[in-house]
Structure formats: C-alpha cells, structure tokens
N, C-alpha and C positions, 0 to 999 in steps of 0.2 A: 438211434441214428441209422437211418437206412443207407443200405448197398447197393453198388450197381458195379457189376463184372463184366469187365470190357474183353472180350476172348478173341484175341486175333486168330485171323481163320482165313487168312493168305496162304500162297503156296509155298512159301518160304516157313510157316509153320510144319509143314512137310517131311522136311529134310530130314532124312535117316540118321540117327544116334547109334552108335554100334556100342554095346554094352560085353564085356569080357564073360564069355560062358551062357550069354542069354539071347535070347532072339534079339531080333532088329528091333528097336522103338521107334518114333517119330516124336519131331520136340512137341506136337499135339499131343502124343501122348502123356507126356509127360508133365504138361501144363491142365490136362484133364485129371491127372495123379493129384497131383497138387488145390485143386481144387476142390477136389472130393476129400480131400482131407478136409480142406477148411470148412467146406460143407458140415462134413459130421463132426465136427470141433460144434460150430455153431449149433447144430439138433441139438447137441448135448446141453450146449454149455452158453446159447446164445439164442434160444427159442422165441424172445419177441422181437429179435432181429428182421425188418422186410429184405427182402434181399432180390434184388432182378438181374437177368441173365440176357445181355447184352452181343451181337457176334458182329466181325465188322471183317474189311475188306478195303475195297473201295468204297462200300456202298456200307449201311447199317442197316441191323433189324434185331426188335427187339423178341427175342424166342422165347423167355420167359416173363412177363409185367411181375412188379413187385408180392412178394411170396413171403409165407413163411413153410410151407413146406418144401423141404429139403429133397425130398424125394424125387419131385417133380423136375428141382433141380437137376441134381443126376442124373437123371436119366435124358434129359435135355442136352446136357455136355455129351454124352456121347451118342450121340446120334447127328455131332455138329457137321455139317458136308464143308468140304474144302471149296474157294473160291479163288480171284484171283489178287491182284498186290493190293498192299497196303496204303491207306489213306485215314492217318490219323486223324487229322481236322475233324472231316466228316462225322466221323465215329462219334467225338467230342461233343460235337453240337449236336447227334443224338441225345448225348447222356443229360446234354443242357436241357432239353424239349420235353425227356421223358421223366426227372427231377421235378421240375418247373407245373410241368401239367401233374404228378398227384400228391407234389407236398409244398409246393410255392416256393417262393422265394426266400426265405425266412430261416426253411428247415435247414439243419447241417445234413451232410452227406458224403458219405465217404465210396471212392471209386477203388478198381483194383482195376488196375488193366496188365494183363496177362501179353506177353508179345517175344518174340525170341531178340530184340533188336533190332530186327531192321525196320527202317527207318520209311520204306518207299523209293521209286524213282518218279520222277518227271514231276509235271506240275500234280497237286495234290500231296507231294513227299510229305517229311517235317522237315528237311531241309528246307524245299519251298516255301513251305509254310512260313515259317521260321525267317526267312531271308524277305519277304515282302510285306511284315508285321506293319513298316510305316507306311506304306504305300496305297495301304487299305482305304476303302472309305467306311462311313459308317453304318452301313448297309450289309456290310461284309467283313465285320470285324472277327477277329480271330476268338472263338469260344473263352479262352482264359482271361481273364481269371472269370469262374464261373459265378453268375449273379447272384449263388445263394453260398452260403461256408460249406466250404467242401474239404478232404484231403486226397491227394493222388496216389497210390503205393502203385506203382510200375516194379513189376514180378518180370525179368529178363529171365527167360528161357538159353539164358548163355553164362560162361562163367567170365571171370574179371578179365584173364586174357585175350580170350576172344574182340571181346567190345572194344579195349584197348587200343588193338589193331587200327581204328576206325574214329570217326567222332560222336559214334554216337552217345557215349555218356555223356558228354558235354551239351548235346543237344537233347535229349532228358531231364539236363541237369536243368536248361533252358525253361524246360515246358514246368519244371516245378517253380523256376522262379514267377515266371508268370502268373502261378497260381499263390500269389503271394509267400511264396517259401514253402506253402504247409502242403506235405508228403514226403516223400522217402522214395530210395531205388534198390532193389534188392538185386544180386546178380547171384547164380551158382558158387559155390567155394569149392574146387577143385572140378572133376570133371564131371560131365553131364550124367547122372544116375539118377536112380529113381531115390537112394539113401539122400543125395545132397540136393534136389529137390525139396525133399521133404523137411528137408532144415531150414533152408530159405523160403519155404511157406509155414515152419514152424516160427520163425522169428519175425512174420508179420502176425501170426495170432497174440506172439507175447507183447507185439505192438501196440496193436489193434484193436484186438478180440477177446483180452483175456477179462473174465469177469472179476467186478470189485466185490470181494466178501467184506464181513464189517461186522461188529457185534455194538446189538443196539441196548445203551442200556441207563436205567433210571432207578437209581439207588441200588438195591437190589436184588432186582430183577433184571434179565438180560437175555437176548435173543439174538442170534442169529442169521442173518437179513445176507440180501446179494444188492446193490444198489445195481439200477438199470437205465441208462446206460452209466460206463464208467466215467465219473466224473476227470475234467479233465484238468491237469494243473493250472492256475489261476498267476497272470504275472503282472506283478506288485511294482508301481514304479516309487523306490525309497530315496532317500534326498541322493545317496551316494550310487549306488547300483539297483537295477530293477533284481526282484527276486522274487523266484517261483516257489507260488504256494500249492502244495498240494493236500487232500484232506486225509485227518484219520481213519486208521481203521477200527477206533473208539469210536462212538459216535453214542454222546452223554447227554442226555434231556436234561437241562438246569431247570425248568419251568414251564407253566400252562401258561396260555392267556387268550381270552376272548378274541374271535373274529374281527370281530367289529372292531376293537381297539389298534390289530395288527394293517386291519385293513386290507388294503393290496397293495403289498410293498414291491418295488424294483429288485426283479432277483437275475442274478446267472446265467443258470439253468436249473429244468426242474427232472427230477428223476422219480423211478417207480423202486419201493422199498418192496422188496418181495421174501420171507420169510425161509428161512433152510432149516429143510425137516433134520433134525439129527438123532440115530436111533441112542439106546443105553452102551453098545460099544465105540460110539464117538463116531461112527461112519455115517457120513453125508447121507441121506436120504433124495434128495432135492428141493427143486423149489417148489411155489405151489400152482405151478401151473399144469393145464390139463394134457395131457399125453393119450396118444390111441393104444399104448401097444400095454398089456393085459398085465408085466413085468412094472408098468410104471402105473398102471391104477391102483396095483395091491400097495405099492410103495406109497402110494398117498394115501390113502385109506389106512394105513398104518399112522401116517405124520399129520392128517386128522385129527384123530384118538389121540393125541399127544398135547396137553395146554400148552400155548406157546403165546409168550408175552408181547410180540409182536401183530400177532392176531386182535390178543385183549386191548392195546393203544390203538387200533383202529376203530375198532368197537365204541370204542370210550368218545377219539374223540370225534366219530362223527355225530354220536347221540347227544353230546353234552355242546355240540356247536365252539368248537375251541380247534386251537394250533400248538403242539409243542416246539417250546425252542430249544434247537438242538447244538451243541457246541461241535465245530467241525476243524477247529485246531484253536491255537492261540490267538486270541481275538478276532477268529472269526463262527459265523454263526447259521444258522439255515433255521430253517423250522419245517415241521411235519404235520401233515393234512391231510383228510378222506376226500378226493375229489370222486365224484359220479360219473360214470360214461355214459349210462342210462338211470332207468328209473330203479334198475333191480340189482346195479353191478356199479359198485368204485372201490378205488382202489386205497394204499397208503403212498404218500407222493411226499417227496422232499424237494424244497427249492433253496437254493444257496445263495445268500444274501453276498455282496461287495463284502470284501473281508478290512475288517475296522474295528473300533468298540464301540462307535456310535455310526452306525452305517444306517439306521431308521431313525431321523431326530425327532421325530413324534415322541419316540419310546425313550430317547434317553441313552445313556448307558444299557448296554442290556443284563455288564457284570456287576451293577446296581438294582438292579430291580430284584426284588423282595417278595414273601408271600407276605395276604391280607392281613395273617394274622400278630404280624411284627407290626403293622400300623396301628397306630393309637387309637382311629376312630377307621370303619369303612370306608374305604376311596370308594366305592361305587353305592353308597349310600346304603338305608336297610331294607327297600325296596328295589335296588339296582336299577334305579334311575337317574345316573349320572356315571360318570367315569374319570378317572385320574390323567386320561391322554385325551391330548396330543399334550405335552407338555410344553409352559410356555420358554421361550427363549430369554436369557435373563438381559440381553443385548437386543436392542430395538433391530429388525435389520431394514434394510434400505429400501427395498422395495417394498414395506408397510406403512412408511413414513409419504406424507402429501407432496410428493417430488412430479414438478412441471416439465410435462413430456409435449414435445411438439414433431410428432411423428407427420402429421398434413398440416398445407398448409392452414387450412379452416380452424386447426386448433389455437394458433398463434392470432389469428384475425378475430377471436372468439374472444380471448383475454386483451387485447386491444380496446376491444370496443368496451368491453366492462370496466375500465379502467377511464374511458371516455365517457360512458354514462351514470357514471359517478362523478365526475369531474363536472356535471352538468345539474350535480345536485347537492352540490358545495353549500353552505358549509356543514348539511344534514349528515352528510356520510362521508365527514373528516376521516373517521377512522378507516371506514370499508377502504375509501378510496386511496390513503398511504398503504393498507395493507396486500390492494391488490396491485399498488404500485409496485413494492418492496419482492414482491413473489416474481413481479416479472422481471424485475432488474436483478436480483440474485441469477437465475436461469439464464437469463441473457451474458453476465460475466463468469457464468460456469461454460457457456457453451463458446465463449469470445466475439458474442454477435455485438460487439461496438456500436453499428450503424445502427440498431432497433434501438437503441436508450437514445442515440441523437435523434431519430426518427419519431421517437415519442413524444421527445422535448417539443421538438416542432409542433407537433399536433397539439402539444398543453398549451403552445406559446397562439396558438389559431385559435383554440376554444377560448382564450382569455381576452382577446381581441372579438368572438363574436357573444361575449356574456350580453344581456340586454341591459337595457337603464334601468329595469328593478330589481337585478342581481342585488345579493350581498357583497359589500365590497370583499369581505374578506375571501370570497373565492375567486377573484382576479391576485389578491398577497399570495395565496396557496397554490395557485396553479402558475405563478409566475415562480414563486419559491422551487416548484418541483420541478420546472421545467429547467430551470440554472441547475439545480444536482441531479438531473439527467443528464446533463452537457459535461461539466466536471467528473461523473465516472465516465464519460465515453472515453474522456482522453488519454486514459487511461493509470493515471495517478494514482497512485497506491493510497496517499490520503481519503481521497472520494472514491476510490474503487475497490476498497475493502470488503469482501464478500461479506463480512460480518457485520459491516455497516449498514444501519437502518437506516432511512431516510424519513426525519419525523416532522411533525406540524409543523408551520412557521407560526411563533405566540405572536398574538393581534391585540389588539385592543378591544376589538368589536367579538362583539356577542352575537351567537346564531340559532336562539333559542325560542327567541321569535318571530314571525313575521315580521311582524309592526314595528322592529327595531329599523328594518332594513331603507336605505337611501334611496 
C-alpha cells in the first residue's frame, strides 16, 4: 500500500517552539523529526513500502515521485525551502493526479499530511473550502473523497489545547468525513517537544506501519513469514450486529489442490508471504529481501544457509502447479501461490477469500474436503483426466432453468410470431403450439402484463377468421378454444389465472393425421 507525505511548508510552519534548556526549534523542525522517524521505522521494518514525498503551500510539488529508498527521502525533508500560506485543496488534488497516474484507481493508499493546524486564510482556506462544498460544479469538485481507497492520518504539529482554541479540529474532523470516515487525527499530548512528537508519530506507526508477523504452518513443519502488506480487519455484516473479523497469527495449511480446480476465485486482498530469518538464539534475522549495506548481506547469507519451510512450499508449489489452502480464522480461508513478476523472479502470495465455510461453491465446503486417498475410487481418474469440481448444486437454481426474458422489445415480438406460426399449422403442431402458448402466458402473469394475453387472444381470434376453406376444422376448435383462455386469465381470476395452470388441447373429434381426412 503506497504513501504519499503531504509536508506543509507555509510560514506558519515556521514559528519558533521554545524548548526548556535547548535551542530554538521550528514546528518544521519538528514535523522533519517526526518524519525521519517514520522513515527509518519503514527502511527497517517496511522495505517494500513506495513512498513519495509531497510539499505544498498554496501551490504543490512533488520533491520526491514514489520510492523506496529512504535515504533519498531524508535528505529531501530537509533541504525543504519555506513558502508562503496554506492551501489544502490544492495539495489534495495533487495527491489525486499523482496516485491516479502511477497506480490507477483501483490501488489503496494511504496519505500523511503533516501541518501544524492552520487551516489558511481567504479563498483557497479549508474553511473556504469547506464552506462552498455545494456550490461547486462538476468541473471543480472538491478532491475527497478520493477516486481510489485511500486513508488520511493528519499529524498536527500542535497539542489538544492549542487547536481547541479554534475550529480547527472540527474542520479536520470534516475533511475525514469526506473521505468516507477512513483516517485518523493525531495532535501532540502535552507540549510541543521533540520526546512528545515522537509518541504521536510513534502511535501512527502502531497504526499504520507496524508489520504483520505470523507463523506458517503445516503439520509439522513451521515458519516464520511477515505477511506484506498488513492485512486489514474484514467487517462481517451478522443477522444481529456487524463484526470485525480480523486474521491469525496461526496461519494452518489444511490442503493442496489443483490450479485449475481453484481456478480464479473472488478474493479480498492479496499479500506477499515473505520468510523471517531466525538465528539458533531466537533473534530475528530479517526478511528476505535485499539490503545494500555489508551488515545486512552477511545477515542473509547467514538465513540462506538455514532450511526454511517457507522457502520449500514455494518451491513445491510453483513446480507441482498447485495452491495451498490456508485457514485464516474460523471459517475463514485464503490460499497460497508462486505468482511470477518476470521470467526469473516470483514470489509466495496469499489471497484472502470472503470469510464463510462455503465462500467458492464450486468447491464446496472447504472444512469437507478430503485427501485422494479417503476416496474409494480417484476423483480425478487414473490418468487425471477428469476432475471432481465444480461440484454440482443439489438445488436447480433459477438462472439454469428455461426462464422467458424479454429485455427488447424484438424479443417479445419474436415469441409472438412463433406462437402464430404454429397457430397456422394446426392441427400438425397441437403440441408446439400450447407449449409455446403456455410459456408466454405463465411470463406474461409473472410479469402482470394482462393486455399481451388479451392482445393475443385477439390475434388467435383474427387467424381463425382468416383459416382458408381447406384448413382442418379442428384448428379453427383450437385456436378459438385458446383464444377464450387467453381472455379468462387476462381478467384476472384466480380460476384461469393460476400460474400453475396449463392451458391444454381442446378434445375434437376430428383426426389430424392426415391430409385427406381434411374438409
């Protein structure tokens, strides 16, 4: 989930912090402290994080485009030059343009905007802003909520009293609702220092940034894995209250199974399973990613040399062409997969199915499913040329069944006429012709179209009137017969308008088996 740090860089970020026994600060400074924390939190501990570095004013620019080196970062923050007031908006529909152009619309993203609280004056404020929300047209709509999932952490370079003072939390509180609820407002807790800074960017990392450890494991065998990014709680709407589901930090392989059987099911989100070296005294190694500095390549080169069962289930199942499914609480599920970035690099990927016991009804239950070897004969044959899924549904469902859709009109006028060109080849296709009478008249008192069964009747009572003089008599009885029980269910009497009601042959006397019978 990428970042973008929004660093306000007004003159109001300026203003001197007098600190007891230490030099002067600036609350710039002290929002650059803060940030280079989170910085080297993330080198550490959040290395496939992008992260772009943002500076705004009235006007915005982007100083840094999405990165993962950290370095770059830093050094960037401070060399940032002071500007003049604030102009949130602006900044915002940056952050929209430069999201938008290198991860679409699609991707989440999470912002930080950094600002001591003030808000702006004149037009461009958040006031402003804020205050002309309806007024707008659509040309100039206001950035939030932004077109892709995003969250806001707004970092206040001020403490609770200050802001107090004023409305600006209230119009923060604003900007988060806009963005559908999702962010948070962090303010200083007591006064402005670089210790209580550091707490209030400490308690967006335990937010935000902290990584998900897990231990991966299948019988036993077991590894220790960082899932990337943290998954995030999942909220369950249950008949009486909705409840948040969040995952283990078990994470138990029940079973393998074929690609091709899993298919490509509807998931979540999908995350990167990455491996934690851990030496013989129990201390963390890392992950397996590649690092420059000489401290962290002996460290891997060490966690290398070490089997690790997380390693060998990648291995397995990109060769053997297969998914592990993985249990990720109570009845719910994920499964595990080598996906490819290139021809010479993939990785171990997990995707987190809707939480249920039958959340893929191809498959079933998933707390039913079994190995081969419990089956009495091979579900996939002894050549493995068949397969036991999709499994069938023991309940017909509705949309498999021959059900009359009349979406245009062409489709309605389509079944009309077939219904008339049968009527014209009385008494050959007695059957055809009640059967496709009966389909249109059920549809027609499913849908309450009354007027199309008297409108039919009519037209059966017109083709019976232009039969010729060598007709069979009996299809003048028939299409007079069908034309009266088209009339009696129009009226809508429950006698003749019984959905379940057939409308069947009228018995004749006359024979239509040959020509040569005929009058």
């Amino acid at each position: 989930m990428p970042t973008v740090v929004l660093m306000d860089v007004s003159l109001s970020m300026t203003r001197p912090v007098s600190l007891e026994g230490t030099e002067e600060y600036q609350r710039k400074n002290l929002a650059a402290h803060g940030l280079t924390m989170l910085f080297e939190h993330m080198a550490t501990n959040y290395k496939l994080e992008f992260t772009a570095l943002v500076a705004f004013s009235s006007l915005w620019e982007l100083v840094v485009p999405f990165t993962r080196d950290y370095n770059t970062l830093q050094e960037a923050l401070s060399s940032l030059e002071d500007y003049d007031k604030t102009c949130l908006e602006s900044a915002l529909q940056g952050v929209s343009s430069i999201v938008q152009q290198e991860w679409g619309g699609a991707f989440p993203c999470q912002v930080v905007l950094v600002t001591d609280g003030t808000l702006g004056i004149g037009k461009g404020s958040l006031r402003h802003s804020l205050a002309t929300l309806k007024q707008r047209g659509e040309d100039k709509k206001f950035p939030l909520p932004f077109p892709f999932p995003s969250k806001i952490h707004i970092m206040c370079i001020a403490n609770q009293e200050e802001l107090q003072n004023t409305d600006v939390l209230d119009k923060l509180e604003q900007l988060i609702n806009l963005n559908n609820g999702e962010g948070q407002i962090y303010t200083v807790d007591g006064s402005l220092c670089l210790k209580n800074v550091q707490s209030m960017f400490g308690k967006l990392i335990d937010q935000g940034y902290s990584p998900f450890h897990a231990v991966l494991k299948c019988g036993n065998l077991t590894s220790d894995v960082q899932v990337f990014p943290r998954p995030e709680p999942v909220l369950i709407a249950e008949e009486t209250e909705p409840v948040l589901r969040t995952i283990n930090t078990d994470l138990e392989i029940v079973g393998f199974i074929e690609i091709a059987d899993i298919s490509s099911p509807p998931v979540l989100s999908r995350h990167l399973v990455l491996p934690i070296a851990v030496n013989k005294e129990g201390d963390e190694v890392g992950t397996g990613i590649p690092e420059d500095t000489e401290d962290e390549n002996s460290a891997n080169q060490i966690a290398g040399k070490s089997p690790n069962f997380c390693v060998l289930l990648h291995g397995s199942l990109k060769v053997e062409g297969m998914v592990a499914l993985v249990q990720l609480g109570p009845d719910w599920y994920g499964m595990l997969y080598s996906q490819a970035d290139s021809k010479k690099k993939s990785n171990l990927m997990m995707s987190l199915f809707e939480p249920g016991p039958e959340t893929l009804p191809w498959l079933g239950k998933i707390s039913q499913l079994g190995p081969i070897s419990d089956a009495k004969e091979n579900p996939y044959g002894e050549d493995d040329s068949k397969s036991p899924f999709p499994l069938q549904p023991k309940n017909k469902r509705s949309y498999a069944q021959n059900v009359t859709v009349w979406i245009k009109p062409s489709g309605l006028q389509t079944d009309v006429q077939k219904i008339l060109r049968n009527a014209r080849k009385l008494p050959e296709k007695t059957q055809t012709f009640y059967k496709e009478l009966n389909r249109l008249r059920k549809a027609a008192l499913a849908f309450g179209f009354w007027e199309l069964l008297s409108g039919v009747a009519d037209l059966l009572e017109r083709e019976c009137t232009l039969l010729p003089d060598t007709a069979h008599p009996d299809a003048a009885f028939q299409l007079s017969h069908a034309a009266q029980q088209l009339k009696l269910a129009s009226t809508g009497d429950s006698q003749y308008a019984a959905f379940t009601h057939n409308i069947t042959p009228m018995p004749t006397d006359f024979s239509g088996s040959s020509s040569s019978e005929r009058m």
